[in-house]
MOPAC internal coordinates of N, CA, C and O (Angstrom, degrees):
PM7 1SCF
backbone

  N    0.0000 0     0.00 0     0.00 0    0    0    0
  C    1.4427 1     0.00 0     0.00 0    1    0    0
  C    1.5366 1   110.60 1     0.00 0    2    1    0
  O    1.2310 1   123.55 1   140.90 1    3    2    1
  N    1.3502 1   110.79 1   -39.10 1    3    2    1
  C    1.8434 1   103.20 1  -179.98 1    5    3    2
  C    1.2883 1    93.20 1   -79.00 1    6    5    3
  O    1.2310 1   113.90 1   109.29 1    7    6    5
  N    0.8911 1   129.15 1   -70.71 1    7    6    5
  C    1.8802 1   118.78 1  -169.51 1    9    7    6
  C    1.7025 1    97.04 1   -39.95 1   10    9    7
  O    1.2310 1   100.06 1   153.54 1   11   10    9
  N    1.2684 1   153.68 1   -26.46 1   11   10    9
  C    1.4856 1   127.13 1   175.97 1   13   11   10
  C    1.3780 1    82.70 1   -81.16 1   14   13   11
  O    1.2310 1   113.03 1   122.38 1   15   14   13
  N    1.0394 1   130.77 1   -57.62 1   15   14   13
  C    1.8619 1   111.38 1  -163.63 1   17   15   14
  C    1.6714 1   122.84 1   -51.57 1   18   17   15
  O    1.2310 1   131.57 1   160.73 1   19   18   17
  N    1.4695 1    95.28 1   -19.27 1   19   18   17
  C    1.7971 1    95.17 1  -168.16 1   21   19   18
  C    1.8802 1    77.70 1   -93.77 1   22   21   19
  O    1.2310 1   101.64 1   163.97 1   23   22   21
  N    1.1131 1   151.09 1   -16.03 1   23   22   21
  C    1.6833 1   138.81 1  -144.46 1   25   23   22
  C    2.0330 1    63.80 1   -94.01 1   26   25   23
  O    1.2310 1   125.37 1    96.84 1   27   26   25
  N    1.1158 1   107.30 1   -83.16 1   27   26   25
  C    1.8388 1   124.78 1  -170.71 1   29   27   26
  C    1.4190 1    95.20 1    -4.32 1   30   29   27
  O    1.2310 1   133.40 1   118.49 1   31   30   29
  N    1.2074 1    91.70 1   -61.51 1   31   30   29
  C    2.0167 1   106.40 1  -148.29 1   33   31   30
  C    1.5554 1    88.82 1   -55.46 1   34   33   31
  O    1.2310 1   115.67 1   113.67 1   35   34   33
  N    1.2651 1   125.82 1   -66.33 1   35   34   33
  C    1.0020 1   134.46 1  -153.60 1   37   35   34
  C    1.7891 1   117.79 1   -76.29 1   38   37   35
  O    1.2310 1   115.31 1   152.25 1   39   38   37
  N    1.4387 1   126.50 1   -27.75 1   39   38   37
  C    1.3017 1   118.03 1   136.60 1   41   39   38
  C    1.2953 1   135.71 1   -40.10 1   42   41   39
  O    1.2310 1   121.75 1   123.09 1   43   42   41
  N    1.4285 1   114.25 1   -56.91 1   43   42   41
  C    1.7315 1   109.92 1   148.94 1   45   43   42
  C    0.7993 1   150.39 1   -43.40 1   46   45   43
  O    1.2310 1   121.15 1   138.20 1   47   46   45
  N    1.2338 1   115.41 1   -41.80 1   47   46   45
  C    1.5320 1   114.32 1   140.71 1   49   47   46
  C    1.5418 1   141.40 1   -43.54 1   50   49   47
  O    1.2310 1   129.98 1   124.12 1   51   50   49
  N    1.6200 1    98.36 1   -55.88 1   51   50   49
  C    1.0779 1    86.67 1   141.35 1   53   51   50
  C    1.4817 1   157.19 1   -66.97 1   54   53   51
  O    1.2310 1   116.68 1   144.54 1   55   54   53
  N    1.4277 1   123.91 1   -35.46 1   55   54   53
  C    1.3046 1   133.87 1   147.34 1   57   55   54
  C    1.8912 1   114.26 1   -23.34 1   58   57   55
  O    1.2310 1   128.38 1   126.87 1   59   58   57
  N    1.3710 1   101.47 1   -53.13 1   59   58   57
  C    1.6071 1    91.34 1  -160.48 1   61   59   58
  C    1.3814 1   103.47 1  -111.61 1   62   61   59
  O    1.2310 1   107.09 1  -174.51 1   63   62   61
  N    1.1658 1   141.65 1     5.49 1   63   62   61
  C    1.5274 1   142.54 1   174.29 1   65   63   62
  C    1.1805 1   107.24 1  -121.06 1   66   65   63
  O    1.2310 1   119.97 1   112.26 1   67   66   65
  N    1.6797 1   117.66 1   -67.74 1   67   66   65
  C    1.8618 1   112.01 1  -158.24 1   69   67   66
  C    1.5763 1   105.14 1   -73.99 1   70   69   67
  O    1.2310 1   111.41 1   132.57 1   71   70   69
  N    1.5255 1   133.78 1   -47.43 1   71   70   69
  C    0.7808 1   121.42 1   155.08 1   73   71   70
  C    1.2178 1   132.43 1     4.61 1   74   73   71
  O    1.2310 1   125.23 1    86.61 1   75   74   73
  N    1.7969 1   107.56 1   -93.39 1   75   74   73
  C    1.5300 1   119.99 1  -150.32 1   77   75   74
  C    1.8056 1    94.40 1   -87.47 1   78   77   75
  O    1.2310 1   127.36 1   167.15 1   79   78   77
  N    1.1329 1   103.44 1   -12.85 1   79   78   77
  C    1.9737 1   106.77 1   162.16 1   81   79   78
  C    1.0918 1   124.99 1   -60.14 1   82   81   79
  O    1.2310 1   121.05 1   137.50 1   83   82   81
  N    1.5781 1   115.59 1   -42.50 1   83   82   81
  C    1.0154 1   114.88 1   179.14 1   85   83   82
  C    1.6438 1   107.65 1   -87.50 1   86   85   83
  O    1.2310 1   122.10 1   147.28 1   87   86   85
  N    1.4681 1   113.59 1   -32.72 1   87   86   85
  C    1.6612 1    97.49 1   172.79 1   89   87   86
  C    1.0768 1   127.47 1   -78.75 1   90   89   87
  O    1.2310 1   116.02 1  -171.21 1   91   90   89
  N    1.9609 1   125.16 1     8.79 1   91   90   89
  C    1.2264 1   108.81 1   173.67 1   93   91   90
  C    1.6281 1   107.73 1   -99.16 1   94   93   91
  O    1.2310 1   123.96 1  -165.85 1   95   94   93
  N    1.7440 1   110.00 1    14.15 1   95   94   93
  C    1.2869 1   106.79 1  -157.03 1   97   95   94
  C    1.5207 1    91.69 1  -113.73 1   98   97   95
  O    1.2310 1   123.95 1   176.35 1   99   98   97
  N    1.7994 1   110.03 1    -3.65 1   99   98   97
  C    1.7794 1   119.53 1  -176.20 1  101   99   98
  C    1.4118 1   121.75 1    57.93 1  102  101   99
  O    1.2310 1   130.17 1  -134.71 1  103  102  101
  N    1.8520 1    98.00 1    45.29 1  103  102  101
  C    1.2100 1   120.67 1  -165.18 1  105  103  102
  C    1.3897 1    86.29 1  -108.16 1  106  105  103
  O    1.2310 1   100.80 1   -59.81 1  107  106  105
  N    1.8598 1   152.49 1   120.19 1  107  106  105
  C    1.1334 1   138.43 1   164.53 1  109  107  106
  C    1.7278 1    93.02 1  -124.09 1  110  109  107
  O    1.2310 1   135.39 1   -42.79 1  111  110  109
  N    1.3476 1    87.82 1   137.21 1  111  110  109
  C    2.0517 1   103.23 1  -170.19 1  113  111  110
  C    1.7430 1    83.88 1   175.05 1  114  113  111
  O    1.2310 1   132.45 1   -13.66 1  115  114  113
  N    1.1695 1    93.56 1   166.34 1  115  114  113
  C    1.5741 1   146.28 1  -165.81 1  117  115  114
  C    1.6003 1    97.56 1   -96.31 1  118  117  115
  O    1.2310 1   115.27 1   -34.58 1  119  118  117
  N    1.3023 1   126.58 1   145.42 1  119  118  117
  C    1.3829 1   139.09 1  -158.65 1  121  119  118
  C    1.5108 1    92.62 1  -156.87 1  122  121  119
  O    1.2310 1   130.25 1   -59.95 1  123  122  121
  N    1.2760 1    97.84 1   120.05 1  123  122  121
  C    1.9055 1   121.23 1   166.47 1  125  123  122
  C    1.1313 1   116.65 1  -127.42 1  126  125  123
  O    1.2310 1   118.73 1   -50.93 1  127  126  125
  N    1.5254 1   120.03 1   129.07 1  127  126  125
  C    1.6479 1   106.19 1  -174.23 1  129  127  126
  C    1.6126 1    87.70 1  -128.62 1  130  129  127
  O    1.2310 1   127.67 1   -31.02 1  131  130  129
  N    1.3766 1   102.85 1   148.98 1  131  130  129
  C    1.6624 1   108.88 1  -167.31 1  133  131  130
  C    1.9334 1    66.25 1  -120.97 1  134  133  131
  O    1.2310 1   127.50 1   -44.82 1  135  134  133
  N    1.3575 1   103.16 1   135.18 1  135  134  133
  C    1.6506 1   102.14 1   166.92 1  137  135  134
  C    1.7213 1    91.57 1  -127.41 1  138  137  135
  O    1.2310 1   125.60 1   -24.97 1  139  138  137
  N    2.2026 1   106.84 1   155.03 1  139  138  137
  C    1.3412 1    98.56 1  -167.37 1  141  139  138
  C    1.2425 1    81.75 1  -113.13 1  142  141  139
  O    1.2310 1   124.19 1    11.13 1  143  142  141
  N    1.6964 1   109.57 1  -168.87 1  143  142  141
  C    1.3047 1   123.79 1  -145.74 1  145  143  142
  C    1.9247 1   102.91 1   -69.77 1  146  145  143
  O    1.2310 1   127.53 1   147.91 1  147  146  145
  N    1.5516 1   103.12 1   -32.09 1  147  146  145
  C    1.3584 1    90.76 1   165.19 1  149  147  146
  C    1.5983 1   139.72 1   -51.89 1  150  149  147
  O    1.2310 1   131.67 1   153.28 1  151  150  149
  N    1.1482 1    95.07 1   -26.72 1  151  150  149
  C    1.3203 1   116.35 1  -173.89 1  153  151  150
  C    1.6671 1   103.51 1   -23.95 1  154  153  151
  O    1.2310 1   125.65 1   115.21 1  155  154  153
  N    1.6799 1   106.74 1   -64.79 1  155  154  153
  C    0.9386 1   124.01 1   176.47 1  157  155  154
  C    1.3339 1   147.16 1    -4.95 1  158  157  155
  O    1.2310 1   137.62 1   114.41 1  159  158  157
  N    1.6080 1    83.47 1   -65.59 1  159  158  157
  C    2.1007 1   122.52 1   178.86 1  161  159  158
  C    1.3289 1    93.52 1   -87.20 1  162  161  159
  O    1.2310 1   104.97 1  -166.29 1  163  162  161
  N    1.5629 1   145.41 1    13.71 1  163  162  161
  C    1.2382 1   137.60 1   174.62 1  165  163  162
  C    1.4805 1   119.04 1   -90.10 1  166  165  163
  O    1.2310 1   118.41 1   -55.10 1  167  166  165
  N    1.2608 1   120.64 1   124.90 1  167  166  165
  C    1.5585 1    98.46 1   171.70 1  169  167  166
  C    1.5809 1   106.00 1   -80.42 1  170  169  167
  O    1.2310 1   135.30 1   -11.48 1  171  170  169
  N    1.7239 1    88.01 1   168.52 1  171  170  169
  C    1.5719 1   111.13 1   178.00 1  173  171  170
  C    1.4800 1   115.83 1   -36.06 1  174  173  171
  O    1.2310 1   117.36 1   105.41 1  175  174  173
  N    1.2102 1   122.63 1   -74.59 1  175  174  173
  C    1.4417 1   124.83 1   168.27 1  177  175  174
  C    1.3232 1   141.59 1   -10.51 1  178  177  175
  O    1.2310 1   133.64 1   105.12 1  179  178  177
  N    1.7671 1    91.24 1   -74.88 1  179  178  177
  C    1.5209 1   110.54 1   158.45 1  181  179  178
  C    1.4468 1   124.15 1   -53.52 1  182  181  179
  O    1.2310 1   118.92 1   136.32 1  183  182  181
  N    1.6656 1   119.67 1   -43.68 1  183  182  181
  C    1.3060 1   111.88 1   165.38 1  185  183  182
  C    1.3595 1   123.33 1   -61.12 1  186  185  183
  O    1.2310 1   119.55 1   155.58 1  187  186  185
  N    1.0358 1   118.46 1   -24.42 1  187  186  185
  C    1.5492 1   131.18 1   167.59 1  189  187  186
  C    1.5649 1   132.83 1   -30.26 1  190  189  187
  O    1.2310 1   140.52 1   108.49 1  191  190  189
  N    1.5438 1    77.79 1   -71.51 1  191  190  189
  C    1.8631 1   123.12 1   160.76 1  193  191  190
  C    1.5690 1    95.25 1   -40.03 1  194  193  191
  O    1.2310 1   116.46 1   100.30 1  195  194  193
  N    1.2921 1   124.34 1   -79.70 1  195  194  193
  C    1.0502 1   134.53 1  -138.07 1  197  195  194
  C    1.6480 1   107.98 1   -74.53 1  198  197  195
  O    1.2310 1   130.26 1   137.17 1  199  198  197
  N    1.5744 1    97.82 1   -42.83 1  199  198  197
  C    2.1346 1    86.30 1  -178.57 1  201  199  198
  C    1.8277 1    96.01 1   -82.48 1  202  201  199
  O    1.2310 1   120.13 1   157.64 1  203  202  201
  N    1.5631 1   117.36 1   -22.36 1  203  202  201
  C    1.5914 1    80.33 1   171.80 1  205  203  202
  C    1.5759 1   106.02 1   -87.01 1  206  205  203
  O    1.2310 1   102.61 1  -155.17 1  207  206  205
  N    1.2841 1   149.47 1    24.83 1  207  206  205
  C    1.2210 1   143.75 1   165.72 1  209  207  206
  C    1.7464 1   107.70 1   -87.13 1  210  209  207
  O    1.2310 1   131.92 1   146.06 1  211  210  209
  N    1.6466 1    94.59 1   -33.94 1  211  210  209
  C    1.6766 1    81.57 1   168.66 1  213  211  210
  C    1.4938 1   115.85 1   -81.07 1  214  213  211
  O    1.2310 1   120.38 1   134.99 1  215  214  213
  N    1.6486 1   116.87 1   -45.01 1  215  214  213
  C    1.2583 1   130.67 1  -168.18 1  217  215  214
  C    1.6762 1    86.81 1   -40.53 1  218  217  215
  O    1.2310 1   105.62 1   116.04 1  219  218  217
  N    1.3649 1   144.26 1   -63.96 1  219  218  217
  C    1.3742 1   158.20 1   174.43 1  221  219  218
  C    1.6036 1   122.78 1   -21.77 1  222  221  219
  O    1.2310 1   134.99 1   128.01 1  223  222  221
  N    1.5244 1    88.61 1   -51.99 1  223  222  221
  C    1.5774 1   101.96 1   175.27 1  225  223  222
  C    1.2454 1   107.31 1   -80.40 1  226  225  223
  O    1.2310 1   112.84 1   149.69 1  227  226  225
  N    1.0217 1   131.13 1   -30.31 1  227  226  225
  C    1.7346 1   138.35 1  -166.32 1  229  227  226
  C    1.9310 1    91.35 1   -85.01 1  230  229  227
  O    1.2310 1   120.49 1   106.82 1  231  230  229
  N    0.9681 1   116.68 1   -73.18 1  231  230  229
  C    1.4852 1   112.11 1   174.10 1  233  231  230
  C    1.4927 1   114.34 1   -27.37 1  234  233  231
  O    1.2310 1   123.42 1   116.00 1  235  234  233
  N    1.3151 1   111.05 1   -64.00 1  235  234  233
  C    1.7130 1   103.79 1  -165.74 1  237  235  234
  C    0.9892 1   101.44 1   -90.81 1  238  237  235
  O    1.2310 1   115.51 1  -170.25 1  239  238  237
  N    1.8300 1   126.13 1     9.75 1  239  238  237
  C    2.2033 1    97.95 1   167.92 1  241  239  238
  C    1.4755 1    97.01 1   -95.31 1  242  241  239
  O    1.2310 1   115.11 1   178.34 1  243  242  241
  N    1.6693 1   126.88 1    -1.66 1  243  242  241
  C    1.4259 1   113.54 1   164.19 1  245  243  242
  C    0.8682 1   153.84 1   -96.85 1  246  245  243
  O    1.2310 1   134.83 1  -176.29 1  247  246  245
  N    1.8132 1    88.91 1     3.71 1  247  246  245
  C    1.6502 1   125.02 1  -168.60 1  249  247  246
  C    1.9985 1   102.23 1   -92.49 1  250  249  247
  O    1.2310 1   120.10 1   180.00 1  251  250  249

């Protein structure tokens, strides 16, 4: 049951942030998120923060 809630959480996120971030930035690529066991004990928010904080870093070291 937590692993469907952390898979959920984390499609939504993607769905409504990394997504349209990356398409307003005319970035088109493929997005994989390996999340670790913390992931879990994270709230929504903070996980939020965190794949667009990487999605962020990953963008501008290729830009």
């Amino acid at each position: 049951m937590e692993r469907n809630l952390l898979k959920r959480r984390l499609r939504e996120i993607g769905r409504r942030r990394v997504l349209p971030e990356l398409g307003a930035r005319g970035v088109v690529a493929d997005v994989l998120i390996r999340a670790r066991a913390k992931a879990y004990d994270t709230r929504f928010e903070d996980l939020a923060g965190e794949v667009l904080g990487a999605v962020e870093a990953m963008w501008s070291q290729s830009s």
